[in-house]
C-alpha positions, 0 to 999 in steps of 0.5 A: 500500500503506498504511503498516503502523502502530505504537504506541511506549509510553515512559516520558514523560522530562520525568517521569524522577525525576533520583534513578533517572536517577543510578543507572541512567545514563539521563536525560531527555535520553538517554531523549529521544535514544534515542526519536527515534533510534527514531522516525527508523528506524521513519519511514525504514522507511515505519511510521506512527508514534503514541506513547504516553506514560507517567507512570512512576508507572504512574497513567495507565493509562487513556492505554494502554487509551484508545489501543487502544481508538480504533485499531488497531495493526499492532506495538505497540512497548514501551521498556525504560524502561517495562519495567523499572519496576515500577508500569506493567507491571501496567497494561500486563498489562490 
């Protein structure tokens, strides 16, 4: 039986404005550790994983649509950080 696959769409954390980071409690490193917790899961649960990650100024657009358009997926998975910014959810709605 083939893996069934998924696409995880985050927030690339070497991008995270340090400033946001202040004030909303998650940094770099915690954005990090939450994603390869999820990672680790999703694997142990037999997914085939592909990551899909985003310039939190919502400038790259192209690396969404790209990506779906080259393969399909079977769950796309989108993180918080990605839905609570403002400027990549607009690119996400295309």
């Amino acid at each position: 039986m083939a893996k069934k696959k998924v696409l995880l769409i985050g927030v690339d954390s070497k991008l995270i404005d340090p400033n946001l980071s202040t004030a909303t409690g998650w940094d770099a490193n915690r954005v990090r550790a939450a994603a390869q917790d999820a990672n680790k899961r999703l694997v142990e649960l037999v997914y085939e994983l592909q990551s899909c990650l985003l310039d939190p100024t919502g400038t790259d657009e192209s690396v969404v649509s790209d990506t779906l358009s080259r393969e399909k997926f079977d769950c796309i998975m989108v993180g918080a950080g990605v839905r609570v910014c403002r400027r990549i959810p607009f690119c996400l709605r295309k």
